[in-house]
HTML snippet that shows the backbone in 3Dmol.js (N, CA, C, O; Angstrom):
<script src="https://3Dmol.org/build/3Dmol-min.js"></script>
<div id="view" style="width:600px;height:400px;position:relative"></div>
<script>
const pdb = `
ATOM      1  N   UNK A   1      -1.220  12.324 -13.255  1.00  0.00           N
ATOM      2  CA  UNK A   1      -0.384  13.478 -13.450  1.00  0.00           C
ATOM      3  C   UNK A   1       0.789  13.410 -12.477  1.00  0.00           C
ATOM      4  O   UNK A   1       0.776  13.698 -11.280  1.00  0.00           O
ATOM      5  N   UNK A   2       1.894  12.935 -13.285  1.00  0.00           N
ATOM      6  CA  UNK A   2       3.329  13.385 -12.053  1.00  0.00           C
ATOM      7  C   UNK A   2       3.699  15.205 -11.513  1.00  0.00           C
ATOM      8  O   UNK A   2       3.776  16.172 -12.271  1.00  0.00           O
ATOM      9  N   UNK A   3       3.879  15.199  -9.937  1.00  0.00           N
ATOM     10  CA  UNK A   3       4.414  15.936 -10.040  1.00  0.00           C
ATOM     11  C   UNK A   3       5.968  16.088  -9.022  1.00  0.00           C
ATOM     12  O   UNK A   3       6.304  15.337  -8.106  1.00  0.00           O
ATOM     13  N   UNK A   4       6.559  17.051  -9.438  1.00  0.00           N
ATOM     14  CA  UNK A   4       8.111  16.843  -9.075  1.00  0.00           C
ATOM     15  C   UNK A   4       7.928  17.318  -7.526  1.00  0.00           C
ATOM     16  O   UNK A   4       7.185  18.263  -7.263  1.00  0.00           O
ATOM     17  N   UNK A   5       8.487  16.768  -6.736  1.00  0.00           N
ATOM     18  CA  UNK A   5       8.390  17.210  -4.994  1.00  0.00           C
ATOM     19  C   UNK A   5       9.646  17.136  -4.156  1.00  0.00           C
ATOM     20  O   UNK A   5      10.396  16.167  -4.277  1.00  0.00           O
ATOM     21  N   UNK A   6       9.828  17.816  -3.569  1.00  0.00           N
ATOM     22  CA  UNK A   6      11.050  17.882  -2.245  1.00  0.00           C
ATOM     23  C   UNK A   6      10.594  17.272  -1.413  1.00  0.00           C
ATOM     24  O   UNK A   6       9.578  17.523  -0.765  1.00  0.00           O
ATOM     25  N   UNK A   7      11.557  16.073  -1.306  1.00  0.00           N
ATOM     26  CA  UNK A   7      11.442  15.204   0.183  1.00  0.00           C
ATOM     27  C   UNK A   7      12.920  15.665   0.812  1.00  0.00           C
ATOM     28  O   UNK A   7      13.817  16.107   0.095  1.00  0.00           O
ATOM     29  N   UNK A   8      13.029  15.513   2.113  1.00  0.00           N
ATOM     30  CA  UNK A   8      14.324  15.288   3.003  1.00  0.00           C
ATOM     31  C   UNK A   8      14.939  13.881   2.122  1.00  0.00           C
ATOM     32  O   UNK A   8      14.425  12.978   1.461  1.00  0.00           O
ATOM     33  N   UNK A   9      16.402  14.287   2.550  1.00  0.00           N
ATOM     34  CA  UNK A   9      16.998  13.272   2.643  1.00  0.00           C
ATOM     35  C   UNK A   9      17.076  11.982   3.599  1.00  0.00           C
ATOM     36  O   UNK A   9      17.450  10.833   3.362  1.00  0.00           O
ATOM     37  N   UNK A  10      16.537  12.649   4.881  1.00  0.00           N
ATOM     38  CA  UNK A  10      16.119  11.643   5.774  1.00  0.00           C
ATOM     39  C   UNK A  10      15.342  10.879   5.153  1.00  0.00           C
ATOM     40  O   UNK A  10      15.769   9.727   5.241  1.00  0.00           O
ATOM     41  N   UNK A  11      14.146  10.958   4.398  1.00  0.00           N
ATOM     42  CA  UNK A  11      12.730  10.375   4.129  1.00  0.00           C
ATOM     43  C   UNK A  11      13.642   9.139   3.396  1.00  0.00           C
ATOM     44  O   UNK A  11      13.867   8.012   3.837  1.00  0.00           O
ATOM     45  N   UNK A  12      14.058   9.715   2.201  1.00  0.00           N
ATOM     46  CA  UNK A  12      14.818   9.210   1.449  1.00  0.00           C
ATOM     47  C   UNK A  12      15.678   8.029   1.825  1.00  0.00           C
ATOM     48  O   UNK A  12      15.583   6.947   1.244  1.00  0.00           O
ATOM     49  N   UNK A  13      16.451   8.244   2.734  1.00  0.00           N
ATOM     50  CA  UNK A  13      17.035   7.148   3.575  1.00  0.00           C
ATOM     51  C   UNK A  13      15.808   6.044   4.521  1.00  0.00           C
ATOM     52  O   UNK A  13      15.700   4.831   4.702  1.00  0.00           O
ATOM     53  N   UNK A  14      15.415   6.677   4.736  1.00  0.00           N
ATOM     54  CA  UNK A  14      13.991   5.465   5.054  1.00  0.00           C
ATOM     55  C   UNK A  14      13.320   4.600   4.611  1.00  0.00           C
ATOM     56  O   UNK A  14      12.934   3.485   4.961  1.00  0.00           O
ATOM     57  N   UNK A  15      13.205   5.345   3.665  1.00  0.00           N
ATOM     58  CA  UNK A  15      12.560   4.524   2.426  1.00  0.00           C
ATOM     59  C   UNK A  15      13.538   3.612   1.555  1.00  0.00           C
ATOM     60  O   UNK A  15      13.130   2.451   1.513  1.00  0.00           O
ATOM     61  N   UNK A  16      14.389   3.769   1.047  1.00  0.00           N
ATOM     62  CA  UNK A  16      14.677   3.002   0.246  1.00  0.00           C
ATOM     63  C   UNK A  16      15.019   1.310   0.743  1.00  0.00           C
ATOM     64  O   UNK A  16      14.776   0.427  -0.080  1.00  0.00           O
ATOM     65  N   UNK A  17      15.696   0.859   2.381  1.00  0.00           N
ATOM     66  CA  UNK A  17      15.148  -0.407   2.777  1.00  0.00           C
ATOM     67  C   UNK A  17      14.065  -1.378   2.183  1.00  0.00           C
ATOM     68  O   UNK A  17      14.090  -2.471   1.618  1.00  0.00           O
ATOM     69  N   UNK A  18      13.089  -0.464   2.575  1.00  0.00           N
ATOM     70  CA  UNK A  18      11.625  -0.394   2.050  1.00  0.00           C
ATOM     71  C   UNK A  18      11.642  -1.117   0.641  1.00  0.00           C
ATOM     72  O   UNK A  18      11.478  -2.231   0.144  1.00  0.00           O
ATOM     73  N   UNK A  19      11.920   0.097   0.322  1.00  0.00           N
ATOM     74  CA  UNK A  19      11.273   0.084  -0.874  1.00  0.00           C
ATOM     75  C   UNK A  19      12.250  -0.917  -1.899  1.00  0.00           C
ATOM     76  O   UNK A  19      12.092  -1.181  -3.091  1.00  0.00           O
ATOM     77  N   UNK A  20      13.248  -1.330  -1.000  1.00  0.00           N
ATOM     78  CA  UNK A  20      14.210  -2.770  -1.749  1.00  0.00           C
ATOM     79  C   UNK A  20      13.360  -3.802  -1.609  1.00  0.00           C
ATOM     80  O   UNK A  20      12.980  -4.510  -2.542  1.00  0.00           O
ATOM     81  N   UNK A  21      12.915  -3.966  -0.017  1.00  0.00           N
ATOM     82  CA  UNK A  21      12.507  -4.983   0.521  1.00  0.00           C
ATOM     83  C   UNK A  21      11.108  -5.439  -0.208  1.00  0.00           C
ATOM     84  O   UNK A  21      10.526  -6.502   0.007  1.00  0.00           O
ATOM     85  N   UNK A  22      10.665  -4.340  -1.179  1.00  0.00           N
ATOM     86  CA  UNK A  22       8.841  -4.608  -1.352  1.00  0.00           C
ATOM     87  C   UNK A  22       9.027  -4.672  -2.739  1.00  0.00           C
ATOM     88  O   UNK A  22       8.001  -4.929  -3.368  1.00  0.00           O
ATOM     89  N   UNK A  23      10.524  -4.437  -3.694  1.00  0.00           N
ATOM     90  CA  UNK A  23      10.791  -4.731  -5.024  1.00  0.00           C
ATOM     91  C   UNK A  23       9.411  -3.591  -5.539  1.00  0.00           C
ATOM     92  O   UNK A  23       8.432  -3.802  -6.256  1.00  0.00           O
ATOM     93  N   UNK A  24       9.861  -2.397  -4.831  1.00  0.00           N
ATOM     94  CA  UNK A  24       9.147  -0.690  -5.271  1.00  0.00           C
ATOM     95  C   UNK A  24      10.603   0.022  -5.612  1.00  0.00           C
ATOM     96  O   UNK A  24      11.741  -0.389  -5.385  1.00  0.00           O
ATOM     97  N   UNK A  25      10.156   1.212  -6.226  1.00  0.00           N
ATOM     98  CA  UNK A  25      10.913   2.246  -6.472  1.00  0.00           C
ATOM     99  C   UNK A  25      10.913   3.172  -5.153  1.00  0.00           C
ATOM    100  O   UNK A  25      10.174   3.001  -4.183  1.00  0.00           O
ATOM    101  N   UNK A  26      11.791   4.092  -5.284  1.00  0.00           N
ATOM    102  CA  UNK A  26      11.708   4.580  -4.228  1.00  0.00           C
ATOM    103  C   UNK A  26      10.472   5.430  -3.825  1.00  0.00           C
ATOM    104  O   UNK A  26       9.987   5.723  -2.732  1.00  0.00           O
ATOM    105  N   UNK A  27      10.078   5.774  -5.349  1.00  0.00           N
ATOM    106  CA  UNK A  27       8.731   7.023  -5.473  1.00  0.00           C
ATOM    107  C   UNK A  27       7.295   6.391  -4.934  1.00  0.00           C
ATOM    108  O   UNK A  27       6.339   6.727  -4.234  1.00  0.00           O
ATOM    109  N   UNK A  28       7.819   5.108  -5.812  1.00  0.00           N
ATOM    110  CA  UNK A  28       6.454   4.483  -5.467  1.00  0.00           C
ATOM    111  C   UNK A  28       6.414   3.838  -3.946  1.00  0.00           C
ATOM    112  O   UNK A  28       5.285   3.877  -3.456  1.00  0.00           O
ATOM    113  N   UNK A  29       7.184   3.395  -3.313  1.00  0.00           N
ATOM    114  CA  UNK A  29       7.189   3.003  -1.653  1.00  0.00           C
ATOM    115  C   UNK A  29       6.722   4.082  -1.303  1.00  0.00           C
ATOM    116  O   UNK A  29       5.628   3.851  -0.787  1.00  0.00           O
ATOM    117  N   UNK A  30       7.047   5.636  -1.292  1.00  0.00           N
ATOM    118  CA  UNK A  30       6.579   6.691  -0.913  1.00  0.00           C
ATOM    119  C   UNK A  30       5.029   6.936  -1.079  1.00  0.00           C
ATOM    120  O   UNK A  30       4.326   7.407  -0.185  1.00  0.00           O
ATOM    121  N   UNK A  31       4.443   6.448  -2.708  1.00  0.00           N
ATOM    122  CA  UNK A  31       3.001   6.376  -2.989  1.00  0.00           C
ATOM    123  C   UNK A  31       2.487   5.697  -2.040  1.00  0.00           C
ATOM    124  O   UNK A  31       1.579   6.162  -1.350  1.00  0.00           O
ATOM    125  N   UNK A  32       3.009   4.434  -1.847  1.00  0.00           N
ATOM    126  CA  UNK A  32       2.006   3.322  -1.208  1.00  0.00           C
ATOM    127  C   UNK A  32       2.112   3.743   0.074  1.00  0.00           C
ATOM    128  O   UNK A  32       1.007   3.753   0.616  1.00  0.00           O
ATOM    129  N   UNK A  33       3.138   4.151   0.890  1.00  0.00           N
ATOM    130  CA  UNK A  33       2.747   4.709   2.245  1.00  0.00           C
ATOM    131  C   UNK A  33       1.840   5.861   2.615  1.00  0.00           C
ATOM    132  O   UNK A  33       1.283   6.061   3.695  1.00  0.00           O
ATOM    133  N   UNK A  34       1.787   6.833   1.112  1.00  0.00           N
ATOM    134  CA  UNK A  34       0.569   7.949   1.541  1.00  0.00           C
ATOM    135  C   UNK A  34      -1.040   7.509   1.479  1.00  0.00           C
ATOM    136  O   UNK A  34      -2.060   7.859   2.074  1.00  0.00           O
ATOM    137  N   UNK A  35      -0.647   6.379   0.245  1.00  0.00           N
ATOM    138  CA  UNK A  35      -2.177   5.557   0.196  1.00  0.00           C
ATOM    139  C   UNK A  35      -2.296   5.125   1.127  1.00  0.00           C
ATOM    140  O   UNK A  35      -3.314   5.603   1.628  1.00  0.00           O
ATOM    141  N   UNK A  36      -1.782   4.335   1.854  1.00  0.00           N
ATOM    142  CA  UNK A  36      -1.827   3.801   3.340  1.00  0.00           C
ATOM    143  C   UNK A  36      -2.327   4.560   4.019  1.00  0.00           C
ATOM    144  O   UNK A  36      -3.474   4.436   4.448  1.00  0.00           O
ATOM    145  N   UNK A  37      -1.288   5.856   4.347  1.00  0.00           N
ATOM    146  CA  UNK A  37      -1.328   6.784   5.704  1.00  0.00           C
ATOM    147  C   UNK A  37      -2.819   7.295   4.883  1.00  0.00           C
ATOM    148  O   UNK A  37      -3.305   8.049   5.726  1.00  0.00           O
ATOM    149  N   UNK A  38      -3.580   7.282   3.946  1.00  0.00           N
ATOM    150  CA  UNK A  38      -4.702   8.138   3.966  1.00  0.00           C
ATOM    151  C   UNK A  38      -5.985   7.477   4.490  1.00  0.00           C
ATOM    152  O   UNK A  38      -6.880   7.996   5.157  1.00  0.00           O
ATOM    153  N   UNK A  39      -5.866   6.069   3.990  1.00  0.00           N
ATOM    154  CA  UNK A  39      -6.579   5.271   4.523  1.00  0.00           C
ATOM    155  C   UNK A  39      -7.222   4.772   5.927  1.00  0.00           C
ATOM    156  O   UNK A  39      -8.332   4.590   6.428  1.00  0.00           O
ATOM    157  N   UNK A  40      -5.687   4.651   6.293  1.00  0.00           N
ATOM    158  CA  UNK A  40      -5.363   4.864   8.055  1.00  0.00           C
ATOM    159  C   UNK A  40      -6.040   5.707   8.471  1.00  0.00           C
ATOM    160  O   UNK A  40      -6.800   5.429   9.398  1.00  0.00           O
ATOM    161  N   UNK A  41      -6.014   6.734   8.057  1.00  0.00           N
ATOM    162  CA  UNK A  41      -6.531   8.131   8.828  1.00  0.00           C
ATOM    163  C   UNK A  41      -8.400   8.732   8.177  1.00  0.00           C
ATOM    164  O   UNK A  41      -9.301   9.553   8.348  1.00  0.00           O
ATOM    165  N   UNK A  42      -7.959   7.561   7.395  1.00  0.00           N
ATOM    166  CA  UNK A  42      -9.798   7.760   7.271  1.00  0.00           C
ATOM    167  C   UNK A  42     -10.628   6.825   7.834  1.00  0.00           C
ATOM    168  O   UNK A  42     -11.838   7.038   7.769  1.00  0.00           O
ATOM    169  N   UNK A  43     -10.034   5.357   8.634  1.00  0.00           N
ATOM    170  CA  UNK A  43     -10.348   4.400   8.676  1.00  0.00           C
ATOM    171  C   UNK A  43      -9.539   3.962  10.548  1.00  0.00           C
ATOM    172  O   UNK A  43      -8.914   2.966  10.910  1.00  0.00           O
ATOM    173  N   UNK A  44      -9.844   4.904  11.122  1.00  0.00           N
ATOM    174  CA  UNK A  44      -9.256   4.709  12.670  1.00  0.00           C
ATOM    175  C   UNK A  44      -9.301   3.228  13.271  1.00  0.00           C
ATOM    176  O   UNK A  44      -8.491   2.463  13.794  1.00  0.00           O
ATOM    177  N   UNK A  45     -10.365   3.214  13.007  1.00  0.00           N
ATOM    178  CA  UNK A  45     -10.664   1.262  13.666  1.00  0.00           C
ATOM    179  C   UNK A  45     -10.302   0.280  13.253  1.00  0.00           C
ATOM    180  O   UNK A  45     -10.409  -0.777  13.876  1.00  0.00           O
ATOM    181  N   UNK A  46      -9.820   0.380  12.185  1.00  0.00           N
ATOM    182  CA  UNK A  46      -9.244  -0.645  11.181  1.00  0.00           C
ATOM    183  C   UNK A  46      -7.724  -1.360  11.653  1.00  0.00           C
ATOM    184  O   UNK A  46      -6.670  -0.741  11.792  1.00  0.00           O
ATOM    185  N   UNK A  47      -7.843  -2.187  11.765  1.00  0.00           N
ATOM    186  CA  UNK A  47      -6.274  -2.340  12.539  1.00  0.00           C
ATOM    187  C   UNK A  47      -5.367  -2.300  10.521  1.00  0.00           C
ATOM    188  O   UNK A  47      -5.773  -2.457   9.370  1.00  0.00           O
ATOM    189  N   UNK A  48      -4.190  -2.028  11.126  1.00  0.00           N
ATOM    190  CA  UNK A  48      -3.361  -1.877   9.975  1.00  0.00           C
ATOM    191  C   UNK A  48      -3.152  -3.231   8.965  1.00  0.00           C
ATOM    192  O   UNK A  48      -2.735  -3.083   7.817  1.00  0.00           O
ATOM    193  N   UNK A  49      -3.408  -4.244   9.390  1.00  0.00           N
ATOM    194  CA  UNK A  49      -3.268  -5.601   8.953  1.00  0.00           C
ATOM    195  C   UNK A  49      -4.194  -5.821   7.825  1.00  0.00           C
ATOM    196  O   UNK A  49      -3.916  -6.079   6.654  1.00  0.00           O
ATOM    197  N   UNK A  50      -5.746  -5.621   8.585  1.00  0.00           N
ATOM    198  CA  UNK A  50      -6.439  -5.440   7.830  1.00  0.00           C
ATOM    199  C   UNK A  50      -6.854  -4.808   6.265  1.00  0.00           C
ATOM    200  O   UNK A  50      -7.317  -5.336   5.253  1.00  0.00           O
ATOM    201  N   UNK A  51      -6.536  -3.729   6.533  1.00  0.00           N
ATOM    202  CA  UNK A  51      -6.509  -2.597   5.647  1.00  0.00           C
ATOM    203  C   UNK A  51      -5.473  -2.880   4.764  1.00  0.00           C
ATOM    204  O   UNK A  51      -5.581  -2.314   3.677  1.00  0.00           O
ATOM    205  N   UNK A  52      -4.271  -3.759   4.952  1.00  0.00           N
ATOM    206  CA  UNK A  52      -3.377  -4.282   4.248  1.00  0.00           C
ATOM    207  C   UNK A  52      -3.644  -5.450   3.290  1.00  0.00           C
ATOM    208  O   UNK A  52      -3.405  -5.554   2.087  1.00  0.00           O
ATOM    209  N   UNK A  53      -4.254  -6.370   4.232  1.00  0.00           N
ATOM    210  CA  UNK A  53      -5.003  -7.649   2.975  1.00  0.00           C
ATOM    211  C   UNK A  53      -6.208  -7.084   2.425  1.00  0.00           C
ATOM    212  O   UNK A  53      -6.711  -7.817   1.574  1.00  0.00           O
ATOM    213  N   UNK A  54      -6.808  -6.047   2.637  1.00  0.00           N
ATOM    214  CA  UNK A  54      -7.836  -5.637   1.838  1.00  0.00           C
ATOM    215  C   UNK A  54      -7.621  -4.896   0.198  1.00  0.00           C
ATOM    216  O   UNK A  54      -8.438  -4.727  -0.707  1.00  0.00           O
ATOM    217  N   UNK A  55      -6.351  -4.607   0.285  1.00  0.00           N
ATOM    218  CA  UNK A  55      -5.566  -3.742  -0.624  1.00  0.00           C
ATOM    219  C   UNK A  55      -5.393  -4.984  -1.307  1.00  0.00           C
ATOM    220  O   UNK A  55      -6.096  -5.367  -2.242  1.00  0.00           O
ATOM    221  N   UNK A  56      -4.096  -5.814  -0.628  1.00  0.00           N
ATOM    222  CA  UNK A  56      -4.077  -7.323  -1.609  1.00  0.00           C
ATOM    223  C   UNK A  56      -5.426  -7.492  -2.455  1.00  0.00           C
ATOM    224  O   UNK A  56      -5.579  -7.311  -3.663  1.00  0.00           O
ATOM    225  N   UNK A  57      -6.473  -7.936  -1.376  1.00  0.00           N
ATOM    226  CA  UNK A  57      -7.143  -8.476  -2.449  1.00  0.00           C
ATOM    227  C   UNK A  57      -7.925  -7.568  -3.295  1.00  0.00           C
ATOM    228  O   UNK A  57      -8.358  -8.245  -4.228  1.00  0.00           O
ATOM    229  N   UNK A  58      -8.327  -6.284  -3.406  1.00  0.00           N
ATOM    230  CA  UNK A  58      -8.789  -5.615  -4.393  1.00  0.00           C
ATOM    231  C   UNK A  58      -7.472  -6.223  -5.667  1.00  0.00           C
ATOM    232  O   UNK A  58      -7.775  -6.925  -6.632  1.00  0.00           O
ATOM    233  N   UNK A  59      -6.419  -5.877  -5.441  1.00  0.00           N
ATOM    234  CA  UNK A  59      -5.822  -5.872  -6.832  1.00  0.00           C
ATOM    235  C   UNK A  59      -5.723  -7.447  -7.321  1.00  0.00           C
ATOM    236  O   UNK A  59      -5.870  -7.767  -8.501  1.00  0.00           O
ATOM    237  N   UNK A  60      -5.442  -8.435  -6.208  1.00  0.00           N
ATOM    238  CA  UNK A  60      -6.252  -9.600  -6.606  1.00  0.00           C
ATOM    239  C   UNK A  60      -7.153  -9.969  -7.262  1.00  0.00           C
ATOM    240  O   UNK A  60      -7.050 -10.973  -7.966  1.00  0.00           O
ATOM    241  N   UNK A  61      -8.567  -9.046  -7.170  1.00  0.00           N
ATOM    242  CA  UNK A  61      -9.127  -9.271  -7.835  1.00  0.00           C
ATOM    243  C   UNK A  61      -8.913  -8.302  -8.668  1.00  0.00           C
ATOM    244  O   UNK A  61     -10.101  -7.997  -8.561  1.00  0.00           O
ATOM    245  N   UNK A  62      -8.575  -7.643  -9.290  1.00  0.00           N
ATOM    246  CA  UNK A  62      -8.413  -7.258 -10.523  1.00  0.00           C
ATOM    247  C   UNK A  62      -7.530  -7.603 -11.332  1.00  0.00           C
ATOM    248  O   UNK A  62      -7.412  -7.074 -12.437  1.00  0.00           O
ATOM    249  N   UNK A  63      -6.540  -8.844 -10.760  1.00  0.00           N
ATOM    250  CA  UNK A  63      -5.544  -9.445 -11.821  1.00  0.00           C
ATOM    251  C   UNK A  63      -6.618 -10.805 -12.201  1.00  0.00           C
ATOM    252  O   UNK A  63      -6.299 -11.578 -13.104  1.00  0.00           O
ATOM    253  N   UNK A  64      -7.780 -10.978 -11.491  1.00  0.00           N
ATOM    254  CA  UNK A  64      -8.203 -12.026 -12.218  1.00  0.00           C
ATOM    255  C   UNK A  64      -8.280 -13.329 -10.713  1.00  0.00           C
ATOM    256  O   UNK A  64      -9.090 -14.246 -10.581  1.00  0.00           O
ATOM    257  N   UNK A  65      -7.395 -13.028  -9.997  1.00  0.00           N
ATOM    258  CA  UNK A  65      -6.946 -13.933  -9.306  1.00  0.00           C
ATOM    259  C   UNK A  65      -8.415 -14.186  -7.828  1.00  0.00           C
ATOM    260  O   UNK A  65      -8.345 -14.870  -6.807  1.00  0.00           O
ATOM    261  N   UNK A  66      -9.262 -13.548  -8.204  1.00  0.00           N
ATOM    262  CA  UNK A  66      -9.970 -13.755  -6.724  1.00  0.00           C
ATOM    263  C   UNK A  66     -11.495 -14.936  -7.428  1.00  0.00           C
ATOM    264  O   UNK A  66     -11.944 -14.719  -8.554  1.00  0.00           O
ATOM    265  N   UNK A  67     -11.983 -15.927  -6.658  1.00  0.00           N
ATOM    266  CA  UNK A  67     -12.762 -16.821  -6.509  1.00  0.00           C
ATOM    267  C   UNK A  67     -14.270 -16.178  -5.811  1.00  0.00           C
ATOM    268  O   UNK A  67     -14.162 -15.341  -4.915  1.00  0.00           O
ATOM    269  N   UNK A  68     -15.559 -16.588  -6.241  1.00  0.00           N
ATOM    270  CA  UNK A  68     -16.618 -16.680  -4.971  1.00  0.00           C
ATOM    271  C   UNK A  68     -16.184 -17.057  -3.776  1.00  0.00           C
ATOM    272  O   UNK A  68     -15.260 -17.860  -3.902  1.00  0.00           O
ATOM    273  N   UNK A  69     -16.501 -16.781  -2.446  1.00  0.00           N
ATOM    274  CA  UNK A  69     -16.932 -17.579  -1.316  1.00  0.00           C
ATOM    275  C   UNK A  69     -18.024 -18.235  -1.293  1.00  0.00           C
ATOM    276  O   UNK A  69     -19.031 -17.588  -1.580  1.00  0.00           O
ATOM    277  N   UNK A  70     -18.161 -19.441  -1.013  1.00  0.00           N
ATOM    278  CA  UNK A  70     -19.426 -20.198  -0.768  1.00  0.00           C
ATOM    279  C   UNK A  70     -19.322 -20.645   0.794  1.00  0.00           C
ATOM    280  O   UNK A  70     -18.467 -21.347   1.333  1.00  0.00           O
ATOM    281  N   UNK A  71     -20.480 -20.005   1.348  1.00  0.00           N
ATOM    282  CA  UNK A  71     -21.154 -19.955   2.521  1.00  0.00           C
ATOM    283  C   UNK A  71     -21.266 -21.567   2.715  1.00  0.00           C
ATOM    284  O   UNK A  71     -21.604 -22.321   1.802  1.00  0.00           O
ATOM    285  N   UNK A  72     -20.948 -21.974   3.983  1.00  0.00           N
ATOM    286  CA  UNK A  72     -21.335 -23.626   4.731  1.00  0.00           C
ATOM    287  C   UNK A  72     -20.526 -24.636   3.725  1.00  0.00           C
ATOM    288  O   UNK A  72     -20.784 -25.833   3.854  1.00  0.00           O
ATOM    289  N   UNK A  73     -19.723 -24.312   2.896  1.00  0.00           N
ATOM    290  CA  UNK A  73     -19.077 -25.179   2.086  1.00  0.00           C
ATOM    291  C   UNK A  73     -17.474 -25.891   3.274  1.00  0.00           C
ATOM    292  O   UNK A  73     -16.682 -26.714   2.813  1.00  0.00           O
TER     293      UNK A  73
END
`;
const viewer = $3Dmol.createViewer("view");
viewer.addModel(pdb, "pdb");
viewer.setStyle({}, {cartoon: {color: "spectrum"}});
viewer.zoomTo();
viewer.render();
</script>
């Protein structure tokens, strides 16, 4: 469900770098930083890196793209 929201213009100017640099929209750079910031904040210990390739690879694996690990190989 979309819904319509007031951001600053500041935000706005922040983001869009961003959201050039990550080939996002501006709305959606905004999504992925609240998914982030929610994560973050549910997940204190997690260094940010982490929590970043973990995201990769969920959708990794859901494009198909992720393999088993084999243990002592």
């Amino acid at each position: 469900m979309a819904v319509a929201l007031k951001v600053s213009d500041e935000l706005i100017e922040l983001v869009k770098p961003q959201a050039a640099a990550q080939h996002r929209s501006i709305p959606k750079q905004i999504e992925y930083w609240a998914r982030l910031g929610k994560i973050v904040e549910e997940n204190p210990d997690l260094p940010l890196h982490f929590i970043k390739d973990t995201l990769l690879g969920l959708e990794e694996a859901k494009a198909g793209q992720a393999s088993a690990y084999k243990f002592g190989v």
